[in-house]
C-alpha positions in Angstrom: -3.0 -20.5 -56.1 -1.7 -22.5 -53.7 1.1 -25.2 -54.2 0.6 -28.7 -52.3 3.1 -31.0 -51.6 2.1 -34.7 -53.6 0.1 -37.0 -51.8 -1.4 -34.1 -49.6 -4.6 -33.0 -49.6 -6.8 -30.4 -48.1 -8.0 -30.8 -44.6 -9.3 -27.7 -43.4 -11.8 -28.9 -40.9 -9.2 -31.7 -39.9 -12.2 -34.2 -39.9 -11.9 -37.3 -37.8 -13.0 -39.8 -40.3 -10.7 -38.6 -42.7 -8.0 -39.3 -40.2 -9.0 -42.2 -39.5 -9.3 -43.5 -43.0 -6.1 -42.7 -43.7 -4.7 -44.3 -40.5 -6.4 -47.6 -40.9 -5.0 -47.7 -45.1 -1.6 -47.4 -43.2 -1.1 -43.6 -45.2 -0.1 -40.3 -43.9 -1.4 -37.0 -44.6 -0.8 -33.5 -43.1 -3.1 -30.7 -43.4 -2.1 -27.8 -46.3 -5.0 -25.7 -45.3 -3.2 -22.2 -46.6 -3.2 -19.8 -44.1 -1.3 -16.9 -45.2 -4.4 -14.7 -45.8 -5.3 -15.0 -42.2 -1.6 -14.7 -41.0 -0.1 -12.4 -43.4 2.9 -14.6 -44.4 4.3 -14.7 -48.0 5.4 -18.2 -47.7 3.7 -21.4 -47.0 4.1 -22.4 -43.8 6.5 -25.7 -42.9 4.6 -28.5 -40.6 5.8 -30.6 -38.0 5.0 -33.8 -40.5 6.7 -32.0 -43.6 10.2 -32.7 -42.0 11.7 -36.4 -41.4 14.1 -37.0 -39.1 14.0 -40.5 -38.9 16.3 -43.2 -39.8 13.9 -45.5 -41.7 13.0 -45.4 -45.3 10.0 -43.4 -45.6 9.1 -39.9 -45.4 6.5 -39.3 -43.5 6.9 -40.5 -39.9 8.9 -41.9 -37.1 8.0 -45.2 -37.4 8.3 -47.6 -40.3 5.0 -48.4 -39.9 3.3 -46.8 -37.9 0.9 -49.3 -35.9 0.2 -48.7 -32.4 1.0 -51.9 -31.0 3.0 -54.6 -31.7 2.6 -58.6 -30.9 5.8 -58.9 -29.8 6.4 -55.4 -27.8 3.0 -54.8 -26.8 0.8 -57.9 -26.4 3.1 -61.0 -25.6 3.5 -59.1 -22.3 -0.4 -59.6 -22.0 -0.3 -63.3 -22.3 2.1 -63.8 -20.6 0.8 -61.5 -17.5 -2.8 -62.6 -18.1 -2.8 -66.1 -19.4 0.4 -68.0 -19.3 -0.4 -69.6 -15.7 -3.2 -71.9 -17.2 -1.9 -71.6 -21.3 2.1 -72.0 -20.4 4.2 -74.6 -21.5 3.8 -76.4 -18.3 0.0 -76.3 -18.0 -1.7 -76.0 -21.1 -5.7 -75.7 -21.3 -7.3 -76.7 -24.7 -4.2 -76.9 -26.2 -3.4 -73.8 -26.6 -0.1 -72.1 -25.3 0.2 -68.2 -25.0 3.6 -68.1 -23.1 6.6 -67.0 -24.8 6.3 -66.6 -28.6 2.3 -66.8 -28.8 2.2 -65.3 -32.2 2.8 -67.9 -34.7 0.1 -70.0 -32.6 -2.6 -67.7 -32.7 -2.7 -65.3 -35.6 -4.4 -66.5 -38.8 -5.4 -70.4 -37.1 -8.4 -71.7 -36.5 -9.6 -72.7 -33.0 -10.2 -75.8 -31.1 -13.0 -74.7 -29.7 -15.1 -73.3 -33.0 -12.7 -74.5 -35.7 -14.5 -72.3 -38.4 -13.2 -68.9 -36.9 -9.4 -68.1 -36.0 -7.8 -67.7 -32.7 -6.8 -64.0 -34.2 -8.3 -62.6 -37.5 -6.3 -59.8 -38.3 -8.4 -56.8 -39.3 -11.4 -58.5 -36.9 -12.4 -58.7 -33.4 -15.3 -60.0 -34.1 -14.1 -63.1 -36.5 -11.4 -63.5 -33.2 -12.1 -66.4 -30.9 -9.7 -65.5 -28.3 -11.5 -61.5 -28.7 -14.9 -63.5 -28.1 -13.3 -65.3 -25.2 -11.8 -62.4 -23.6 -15.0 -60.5 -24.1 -17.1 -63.7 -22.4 -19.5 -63.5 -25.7 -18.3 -67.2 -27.0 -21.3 -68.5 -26.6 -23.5 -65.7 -28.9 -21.0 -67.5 -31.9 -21.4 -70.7 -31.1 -17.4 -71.7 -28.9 -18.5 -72.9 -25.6 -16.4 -72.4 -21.9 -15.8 -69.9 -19.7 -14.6 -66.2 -20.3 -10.6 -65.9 -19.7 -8.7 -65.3 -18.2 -10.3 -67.3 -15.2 -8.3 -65.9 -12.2 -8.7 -62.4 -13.1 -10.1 -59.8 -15.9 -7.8 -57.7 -17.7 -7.6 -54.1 -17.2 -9.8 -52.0 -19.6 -6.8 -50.4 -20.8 -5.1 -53.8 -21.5 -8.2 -54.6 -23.9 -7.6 -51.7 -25.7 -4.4 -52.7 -26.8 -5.2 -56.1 -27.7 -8.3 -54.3 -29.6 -6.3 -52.3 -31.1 -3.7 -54.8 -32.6 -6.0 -57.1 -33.8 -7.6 -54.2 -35.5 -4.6 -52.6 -37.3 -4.0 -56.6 -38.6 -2.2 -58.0 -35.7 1.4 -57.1 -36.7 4.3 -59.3 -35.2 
């Protein structure tokens, strides 16, 4: 019989959705598939993840957390590449000001625009005005304008991140 390690749990196929489950509840899980019939070991074998050599508090990775991007790291450098020429605190379009510290401004409040949906729902790109507004599909939920930024689109890859954050709960 094999012994596993609390919170583990078999994962011999390493299926995706499992994975991802796990990832999106913020948890951690490693593989104990036991392989020492195949390999001939006598002792269970050690993983990467079983060891922590972090600084923080928890036990099972390197990062408090463990969310892929940031507001503050990751996407303020967006809005302030992207945006900040027509939503800085010089100019500022529809009242809305994406320069600097966006966060506190956008995450969890309603728009001008469509006042019954948020600038950022975290969890939900598609209860996200500023998503629908980036993705030029404000008009399918009722907002109105043009699709930002007007000067120039941002990069595919640039999307992702802001996908992805908004996704994982928009963390600061």
């Amino acid at each position: 019989m094999s012994m596993r390690k609390p919170g583990r749990i078999p994962c011999p196929g390493r299926e995706i959705p499992l994975l991802m489950m796990c990832l999106a509840s913020g948890g951690f899980f490693a593989c104990t598939q036991d392989t020492r019939r195949e390999t001939g070991d006598t002792e269970p074998a050690v993983l990467e993840s079983d060891t922590d050599t972090d600084t923080d508090t928890d036990t099972d990775t390197d990062t408090e957390v463990g969310y892929t991007y940031l507001h503050d790291r990751d996407i303020q450098p967006i809005w302030d590449s992207y945006c900040s020429s027509c939503h800085g605190t010089e100019l500022v379009q529809e009242g809305l000001v994406l320069a600097g510290d966006a966060f506190d401004r956008i995450v969890d409040v309603p728009s001008t625009q469509l006042p019954t949906m948020d600038l950022i729902e975290p969890g939900s790109t598609g209860s996200s005005y500023i998503w629908h507004k980036l993705q030029g599909t404000q008009d399918s939920i009722g907002g109105f304008g043009e699709q930002m930024p007007k000067n120039s689109g941002i990069s595919e890859e640039r999307m992702l991140e802001i996908e992805t954050w908004i996704i994982e709960g928009a963390p600061r």
